[in-house]
N, C-alpha and C positions, 0 to 999 in steps of 0.2 A: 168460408174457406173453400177454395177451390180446388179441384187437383185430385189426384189416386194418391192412396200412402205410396211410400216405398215399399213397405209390407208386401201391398196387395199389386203391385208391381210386378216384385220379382217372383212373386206367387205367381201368376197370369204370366209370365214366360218361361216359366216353368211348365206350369200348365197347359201352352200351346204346342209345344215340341212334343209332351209326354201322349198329349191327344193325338196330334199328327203320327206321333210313332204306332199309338195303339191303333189307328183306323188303316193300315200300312201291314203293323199287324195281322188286322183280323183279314186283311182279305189274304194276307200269307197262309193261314191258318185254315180259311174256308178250302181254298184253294188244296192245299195239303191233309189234310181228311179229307177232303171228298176222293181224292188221287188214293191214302190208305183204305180208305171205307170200298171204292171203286174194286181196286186190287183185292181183298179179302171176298168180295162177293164174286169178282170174277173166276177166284180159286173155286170156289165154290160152285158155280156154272160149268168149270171146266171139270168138277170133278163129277155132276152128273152126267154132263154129257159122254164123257171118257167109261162112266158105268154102261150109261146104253149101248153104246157101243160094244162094248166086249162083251156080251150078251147076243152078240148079232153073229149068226152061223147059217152057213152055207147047205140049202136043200142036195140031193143029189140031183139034181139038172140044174145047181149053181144059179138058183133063187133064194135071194136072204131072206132067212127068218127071225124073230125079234121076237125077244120074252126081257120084256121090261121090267125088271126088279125094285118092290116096293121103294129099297135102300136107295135108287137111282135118284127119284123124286124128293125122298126126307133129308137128305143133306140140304136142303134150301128151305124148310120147315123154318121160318122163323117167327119169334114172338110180334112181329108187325102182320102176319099172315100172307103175304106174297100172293098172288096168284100165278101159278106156273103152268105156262104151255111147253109141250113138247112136239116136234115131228121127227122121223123115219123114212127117208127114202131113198134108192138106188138109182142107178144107170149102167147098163151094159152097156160099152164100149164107149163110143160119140155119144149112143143114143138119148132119146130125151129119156130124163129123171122120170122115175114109176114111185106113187106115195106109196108106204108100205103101210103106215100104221101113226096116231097122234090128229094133229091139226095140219090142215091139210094147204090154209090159207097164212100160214106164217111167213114171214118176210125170208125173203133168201137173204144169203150172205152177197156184200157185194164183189167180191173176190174170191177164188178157194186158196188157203196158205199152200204155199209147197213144201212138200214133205211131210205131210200129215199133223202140220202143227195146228191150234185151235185159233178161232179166227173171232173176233169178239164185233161188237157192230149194235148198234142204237137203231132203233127201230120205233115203228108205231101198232098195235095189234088193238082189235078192239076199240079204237080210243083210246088208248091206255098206251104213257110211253113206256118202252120194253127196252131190256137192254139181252140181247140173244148170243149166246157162243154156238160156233158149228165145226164141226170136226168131222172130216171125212178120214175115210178107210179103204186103201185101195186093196184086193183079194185077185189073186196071180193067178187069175183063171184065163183061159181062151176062148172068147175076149175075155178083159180083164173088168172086173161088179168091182165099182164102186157106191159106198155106201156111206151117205151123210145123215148125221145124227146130230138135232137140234134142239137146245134147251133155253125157254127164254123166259124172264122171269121181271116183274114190273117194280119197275124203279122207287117207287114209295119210300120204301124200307131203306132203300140208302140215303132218301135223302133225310128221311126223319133223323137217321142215325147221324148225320153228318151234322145237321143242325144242332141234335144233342152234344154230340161232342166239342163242334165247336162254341157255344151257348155256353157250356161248362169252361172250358180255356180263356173266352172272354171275360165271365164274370169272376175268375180266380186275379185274371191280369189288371181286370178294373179295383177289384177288392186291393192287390199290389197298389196300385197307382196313386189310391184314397189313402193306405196306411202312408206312403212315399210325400203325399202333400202334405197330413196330416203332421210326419214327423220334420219335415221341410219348415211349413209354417212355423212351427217349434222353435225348429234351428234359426229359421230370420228373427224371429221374434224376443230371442235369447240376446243374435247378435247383436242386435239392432238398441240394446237396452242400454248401454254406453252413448249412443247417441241420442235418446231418450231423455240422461241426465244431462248433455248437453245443453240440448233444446233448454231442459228447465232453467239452469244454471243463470242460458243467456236470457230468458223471458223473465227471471222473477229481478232482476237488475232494474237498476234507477236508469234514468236517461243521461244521468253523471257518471254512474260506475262504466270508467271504458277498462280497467282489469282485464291481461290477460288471461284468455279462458286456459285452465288446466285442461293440458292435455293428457296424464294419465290413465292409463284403463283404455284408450281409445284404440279403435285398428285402427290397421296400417289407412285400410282405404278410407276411414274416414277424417287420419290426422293432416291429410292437406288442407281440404276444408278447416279446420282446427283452424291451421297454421295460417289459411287465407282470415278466419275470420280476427285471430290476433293482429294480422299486417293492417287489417283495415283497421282497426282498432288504434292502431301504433298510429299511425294515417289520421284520422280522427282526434288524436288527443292532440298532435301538432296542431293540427287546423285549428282546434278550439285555443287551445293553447298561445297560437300564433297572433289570433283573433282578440285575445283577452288581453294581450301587451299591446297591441295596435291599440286598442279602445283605451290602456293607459296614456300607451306613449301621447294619443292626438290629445287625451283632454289634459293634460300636465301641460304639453306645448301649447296647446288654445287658451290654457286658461288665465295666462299672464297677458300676452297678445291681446284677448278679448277687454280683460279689464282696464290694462293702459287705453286701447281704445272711449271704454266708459269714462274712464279721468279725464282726456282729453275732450272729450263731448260735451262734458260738464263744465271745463274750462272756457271754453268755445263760450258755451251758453252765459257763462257768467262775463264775460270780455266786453267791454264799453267801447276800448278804444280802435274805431277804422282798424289802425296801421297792425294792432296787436292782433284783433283780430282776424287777419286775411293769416299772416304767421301762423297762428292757432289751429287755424280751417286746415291750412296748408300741412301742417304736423300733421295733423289726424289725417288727410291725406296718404301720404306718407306709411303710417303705422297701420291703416286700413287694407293700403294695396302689402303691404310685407304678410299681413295679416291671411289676404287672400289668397298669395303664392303660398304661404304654408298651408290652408287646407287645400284647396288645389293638390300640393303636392302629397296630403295625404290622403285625399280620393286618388289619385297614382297609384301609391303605395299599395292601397287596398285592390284596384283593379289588379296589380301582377299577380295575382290567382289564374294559374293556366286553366284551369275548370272554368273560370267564367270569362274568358277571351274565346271559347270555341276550340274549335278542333285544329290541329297544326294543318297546313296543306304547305305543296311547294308553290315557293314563293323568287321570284329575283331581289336577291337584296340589292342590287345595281339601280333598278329602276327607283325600290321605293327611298332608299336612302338618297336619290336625288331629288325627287319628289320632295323630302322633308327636309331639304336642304333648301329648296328652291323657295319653301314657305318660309323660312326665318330668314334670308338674304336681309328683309327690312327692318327687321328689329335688329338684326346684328350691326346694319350700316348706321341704322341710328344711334347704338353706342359706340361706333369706332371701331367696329370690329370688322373686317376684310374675309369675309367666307364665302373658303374656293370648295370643289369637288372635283373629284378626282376619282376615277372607276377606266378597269381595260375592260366592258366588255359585262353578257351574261354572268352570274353568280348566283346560284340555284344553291337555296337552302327549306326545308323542312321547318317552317315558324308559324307564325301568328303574329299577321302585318300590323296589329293594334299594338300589340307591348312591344314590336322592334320601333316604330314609333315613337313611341313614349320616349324607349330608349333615348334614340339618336335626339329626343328633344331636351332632355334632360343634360344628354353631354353637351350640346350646342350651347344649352343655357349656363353650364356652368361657365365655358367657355366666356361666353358675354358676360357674365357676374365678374369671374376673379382673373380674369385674362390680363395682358395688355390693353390700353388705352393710348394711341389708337393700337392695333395689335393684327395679327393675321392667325387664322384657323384653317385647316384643311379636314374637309371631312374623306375619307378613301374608301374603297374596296376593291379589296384585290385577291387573288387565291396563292396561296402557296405550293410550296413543290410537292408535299405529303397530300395536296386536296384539298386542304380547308382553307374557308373564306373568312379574310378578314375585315372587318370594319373598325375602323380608325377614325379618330380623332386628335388630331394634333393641332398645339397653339405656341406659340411666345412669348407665353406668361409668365409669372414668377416659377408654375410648375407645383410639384408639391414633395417636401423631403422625405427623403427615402425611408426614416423612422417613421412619420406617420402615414404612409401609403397602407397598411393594412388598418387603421386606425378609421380613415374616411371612410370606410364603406359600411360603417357602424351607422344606424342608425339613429341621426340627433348630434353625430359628433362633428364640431366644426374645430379647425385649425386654431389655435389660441393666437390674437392677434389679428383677427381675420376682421377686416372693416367694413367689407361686405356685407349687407342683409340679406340673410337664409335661412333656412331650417336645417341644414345638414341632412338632407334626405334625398339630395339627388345622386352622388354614386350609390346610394344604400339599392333605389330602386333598382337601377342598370344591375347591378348585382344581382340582386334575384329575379331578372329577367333573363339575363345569362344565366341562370340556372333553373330555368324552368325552361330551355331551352337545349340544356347540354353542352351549351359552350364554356371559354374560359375567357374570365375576366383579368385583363393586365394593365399595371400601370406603370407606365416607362418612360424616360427622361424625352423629352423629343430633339430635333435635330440641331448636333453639333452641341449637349448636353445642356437644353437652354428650351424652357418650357416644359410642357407634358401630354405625353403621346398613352393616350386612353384605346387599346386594344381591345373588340370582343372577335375572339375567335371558334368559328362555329365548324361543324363536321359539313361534311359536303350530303346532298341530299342525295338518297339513293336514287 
């Protein structure tokens, strides 16, 4: 057995959206801790720096001095252990920056904020990447000292913390994800149990039980299927069906045929005299060829299976019905029969050139069988004003009465009275060739109410 379950199907597209959504997710996620984790330490930056600073007073010749308070540094004290640098230094007026106190090679800011706001900025110290806040203070002296106070402090710790947090958000949303397939699987595996008894249903049957499947219990999405595999089945049992009276009907009709042939054979054999026996020969003749038109005709019969004729394709019925007209002109003038054709022109229909065929040979022959003698036929096609194409057949024959015109298409049934040798199976086939076709089969008086005009009229192809 080949193939994925369905199961593990709608498992696995489940499963790829719910993964795409969590890797979408997690960089949502990294992304936004690290942005809170970032913001909480930067308060934190800002709040020592903002301590050293207010700690910074003015000498009397307006040189600053700085007493750096334990508490300035422990606000940044954290359980990852940080390493914290700090600098202190001024400028009077333009002039260049004078260190006051700290580290002396710390990175400057690359900017100073306007209006004494604190100015945050990523750096390198040591080897060590640093993430530094700097806040100056500007002191309304003549000139006027300003004083910038720097706090930087190495990025480790956020990023452990970042990692923890989001490490923890992941494996909650994976743990989510696992109980979500878990109760998923469930749920398909519950639904799926209706289909389940199906399958058995149809697997533990004979090759004869075609029974429609119960469809009960079933969902919705899965009662089409049901309902498809009932039709097939419906489908099926014709066919067999259909099949099992054909294999009656030929051996019932073969097997009087075949045995008079045997009688006759035997007569032959036993026959002394010349004269009786060229008669004899000539009888079995005779009952041999009647013999062969009837299976003949019921290898026909059996070929108007649209399944085994191939696929429709368009076709012009103009040309081929001349065509099969053109091939019986000599058997028809050999019994007296006069067949014309008559077509205006293209006639595109939707068939399968082998059973229109059949068709138009089947009505020709009846034609020749029970027509006039000598007599005239016209075979036609023509289109009507609604679109469809018709194919015609009309003679000058005796015709056939309007009581038995649904009678004939019966399979076997012949006209009581009918002196002609046949089997009764040539309108039967035209009939279900016209309906394996979609068209409609007619049988109507012909012209000036004298003979009979054999209609198949077909849709126009698209």
């Amino acid at each position: 057995m080949t193939g994925r379950s369905l199961r593990s199907q709608l498992l696995l597209w489940l499963l790829i959206p719910l993964g795409a959504l969590w890797a979408v997710d997690a960089a949502w996620t990294f992304f936004t801790v690290r942005s809170i984790v970032n913001a909480a330490y930067d308060r934190s930056l800002y709040a020592s720096v903002l301590a050293i600073s207010e700690r910074v007073t003015l000498s009397e010749n307006a040189t600053p001095v700085v007493d750096i308070p334990p508490v300035a540094l422990e606000v940044l004290d954290t359980a990852t252990q940080e390493r914290i640098f700090y600098r202190v230094g001024y400028r009077i007026g333009d002039g260049r920056e004078v260190f006051l106190t700290g580290y002396p090679d710390l990175p400057a800011p690359p900017s100073a904020a306007p209006g004494g706001a604190p100015v945050y900025y990523d750096g390198e110290y040591r080897n060590e990447p640093v993430r530094i806040s700097a806040l100056e203070t500007r002191y309304p002296t003549n000139p006027p000292v300003v004083v910038r106070a720097q706090v930087a402090e190495t990025v480790g710790g956020r990023g452990s913390r970042t990692q923890d947090l989001v490490l923890r958000e992941l494996l909650t949303q994976m743990t989510l994800i696992l109980l979500a397939t878990g109760i998923t699987g469930f749920g398909v595996w519950r639904g799926l149990r209706p289909l389940r008894h199906v399958s058995r249903d149809v697997s533990s049957r004979s090759a004869s039980d075609l029974t429609p499947v119960a469809p009960q219990d079933v969902p919705d999405e899965v009662s089409p299927l049901v309902f498809a595999v009932n039709e097939l089945m419906s489908r099926l049992r014709s066919t067999l069906e259909a099949q099992r009276r054909f294999i009656a009907d030929a051996s019932h009709q073969l097997r009087t045929p075949l045995a008079v042939i045997q009688a006759k054979a035997e007569l032959v054999l036993r026959e002394e005299d010349p004269t009786a026996l060229v008669r004899a020969a000539a009888d079995l003749y005779e009952h041999s060829k009647a013999t062969t038109h009837l299976a003949t005709q019921l290898l026909s019969l059996a070929r108007t299976d649209p399944e085994q004729a191939g696929q429709p394709r368009v076709l012009d019925l103009h040309e081929l019905a001349g065509e099969a007209c053109a091939a019986l002109v000599p058997d028809a003038f050999a019994r007296g029969v006069d067949l014309g054709f008559d077509g205006d022109g293209p006639a595109r229909i939707l068939g399968r050139d082998v059973l229109l065929r059949e068709a138009l040979v089947n009505l020709v022959q009846n034609v020749i069988r029970h027509g006039a003698r000598p007599g005239n036929a016209t075979v036609s096609v023509a289109a009507t004003e609604r679109g469809e194409i018709v194919l015609a057949v009309e003679d000058d024959g005796p015709g056939i009465p309007e009581a038995e015109r649904r009678r004939v298409l019966e399979r076997f049934y012949r006209i009581p009275g009918t002196r002609e040798s046949g089997a009764g199976l040539g309108l039967a086939i035209v009939s279900q060739i016209a309906e394996a076709h979609g068209a409609t089969l007619h049988l109507l008086d012909g012209a000036g109410g004298r003979g009979l005009r054999v209609e198949l009229r077909f849709p126009p192809a698209a």
